[in-house]
Structures are given as structure tokens and as C-alpha cells.
N, C-alpha and C positions, 0 to 999 in steps of 0.2 A: 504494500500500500504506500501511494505518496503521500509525501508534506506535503503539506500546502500553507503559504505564508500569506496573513490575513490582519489587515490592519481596521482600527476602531475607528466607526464616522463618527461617535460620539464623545469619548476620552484619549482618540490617537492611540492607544495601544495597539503594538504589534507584535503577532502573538503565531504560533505554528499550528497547524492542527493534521493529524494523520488522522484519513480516512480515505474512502473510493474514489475518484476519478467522478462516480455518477451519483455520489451525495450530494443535497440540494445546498445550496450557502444559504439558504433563511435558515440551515437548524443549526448554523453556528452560529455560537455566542461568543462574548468577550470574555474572557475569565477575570476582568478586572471589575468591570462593571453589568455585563448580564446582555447588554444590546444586543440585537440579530442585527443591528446595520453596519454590516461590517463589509470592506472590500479585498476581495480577494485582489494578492498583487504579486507582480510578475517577478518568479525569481530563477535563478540560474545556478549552474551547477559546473563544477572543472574537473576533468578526471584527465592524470597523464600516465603514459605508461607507457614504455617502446622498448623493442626486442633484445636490445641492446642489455638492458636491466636485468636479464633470466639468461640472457647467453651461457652463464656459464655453468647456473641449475640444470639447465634442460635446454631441449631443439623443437621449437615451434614448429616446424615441418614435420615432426613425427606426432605429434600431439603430448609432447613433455614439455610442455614450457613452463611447469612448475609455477605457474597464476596461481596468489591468494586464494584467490575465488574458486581454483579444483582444477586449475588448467583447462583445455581446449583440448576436449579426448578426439574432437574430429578433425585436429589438424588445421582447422581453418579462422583460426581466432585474428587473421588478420596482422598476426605482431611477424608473418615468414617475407 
């Protein structure tokens, strides 16, 4: 499930909320002050990684590249 980052029309508070993608924004509230008029606002994210950094764990062309996340068993995780 994503964040989602949501600021207060009423007291400015900005505050995170994890839920679905097709939850509605009237049933969040503020946790500072209780309002549903809140606006959801646009945020971003950075993720770096390059082949270079696991070369010498593992070979991204065989599907070792020894990635955090359980590696790329199908070889195709893009870092070859």
C-alpha cells in the first residue's frame, strides 16, 4: 500500500496516510485537528542503484545480483 502525503485546509498540517490507491480523500482526516478538508499533494520519490554496486556479490546476467530486495531470479532486472 502507498503513502500518501496530505496537507490540512484548515490548520496547515501535513501529515502521511497509508492506504489504497482507490480510498476516497473525504475519509481522511487530520490527526491534528479532525477536518476531512484536506488536500492531497504531490510527492516524489528517488531510488539509485547501478550494477556497478553488486558486481562483485553477484552477475546480473545470470540472475545473482544479490539485490536487497531477493535479487532478479529472471535475469532481467535491468542492472546487465
Amino acid at each position: 500500500m502507498p503513502i500518501y502525503e496530505y496537507k490540512c485546509s484548515e490548520c496547515n498540517t501535513k501529515f502521511e496516510v497509508l492506504h489504497k490507491s482507490t480510498a476516497k480523500q473525504d475519509d481522511v482526516s487530520c490527526p491534528n485537528c479532525n477536518s476531512v478538508k484536506n488536500k492531497k499533494l504531490f510527492s516524489s520519490f528517488s531510488s539509485s542503484i547501478n550494477s556497478d554496486s553488486y558486481s562483485s556479490s553477484g552477475d546480473c546476467s545470470t540472475g545473482q545480483c544479490n539485490l536487497p530486495s531477493g535479487g532478479c531470479s529472471s535475469g532481467l532486472c535491468g542492472l546487465n
